[in-house]
N, C-alpha and C positions, 0 to 999 in steps of 0.2 A: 434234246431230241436224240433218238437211238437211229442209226440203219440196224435194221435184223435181217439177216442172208440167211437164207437156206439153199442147200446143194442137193440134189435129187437127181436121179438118171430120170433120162427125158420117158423113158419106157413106164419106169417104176409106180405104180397102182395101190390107190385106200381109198376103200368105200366104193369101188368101181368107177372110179373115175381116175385120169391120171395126176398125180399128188401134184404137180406145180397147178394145175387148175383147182384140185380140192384146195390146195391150201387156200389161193387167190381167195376160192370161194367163202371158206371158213372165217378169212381176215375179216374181208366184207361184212359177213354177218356180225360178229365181235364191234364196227364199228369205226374201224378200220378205213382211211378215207381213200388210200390209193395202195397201190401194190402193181409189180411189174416180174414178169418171167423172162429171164437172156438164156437163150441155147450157146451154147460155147460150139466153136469150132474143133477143137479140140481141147484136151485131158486128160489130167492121172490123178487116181486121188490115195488112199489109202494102201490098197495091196500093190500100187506101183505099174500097173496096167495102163496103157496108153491107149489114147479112144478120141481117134479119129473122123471125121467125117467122108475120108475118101477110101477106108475103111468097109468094105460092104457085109464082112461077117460082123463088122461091132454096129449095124446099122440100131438104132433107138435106144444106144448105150450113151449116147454123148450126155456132158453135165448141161442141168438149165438150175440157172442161178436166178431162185425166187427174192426178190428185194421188196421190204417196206424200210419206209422213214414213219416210227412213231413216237409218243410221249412214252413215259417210261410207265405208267397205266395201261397203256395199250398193248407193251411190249410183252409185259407180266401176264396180262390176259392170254394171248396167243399162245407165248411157253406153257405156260397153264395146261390148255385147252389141252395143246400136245401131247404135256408128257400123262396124260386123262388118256390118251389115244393110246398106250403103249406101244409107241412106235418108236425107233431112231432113225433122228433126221441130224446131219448135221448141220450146228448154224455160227454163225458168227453176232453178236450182239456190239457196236461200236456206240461211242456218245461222236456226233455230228453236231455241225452247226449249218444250219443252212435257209435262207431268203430269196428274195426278189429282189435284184436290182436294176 
């Protein structure tokens, strides 16, 4: 099994919607059986810019951290789809193990 994270500003928009809900949406369609979106409290990503919550000028700048857990089929699928979108998204792709006990 894979976790695949995506990092997105909570603001940031495709296809007129905002992208941690597109993506959620997109997964789903794909086949995709669960998916989850975390806002972070705060953050800094790339250009070193720190983003806040108590922050009122970086208000809908904060990161949300979109997570799936899927097969390595499904994960392909998804990347797929994406880089079809010409878009950049950053993501992290891990091999996980994980159950019920």
């Amino acid at each position: 099994m894979n976790m695949l994270d995506f990092y997105v500003s909570e603001k940031q928009r495709h296809a007129g919607k905002l992208l941690y809900e597109w993506l959620l949406e997109e997964a789903r369609a794909l086949g995709i059986q669960g998916g989850s979106a975390f806002r972070a409290i705060a953050g800094f990503g790339r250009h070193g810019r720190m983003h806040e919550e108590s922050f009122f000028e970086l208000a809908g700048e904060l990161p949300v951290k979109v997570e799936f857990i899927v097969d390595d089929e499904h994960a392909d699928k998804l990347l797929s789809m994406l880089c079809g979108q010409n878009m950049q998204i950053f993501y992290l792709r891990s091999k996980v193990e994980c159950g019920i006990v």
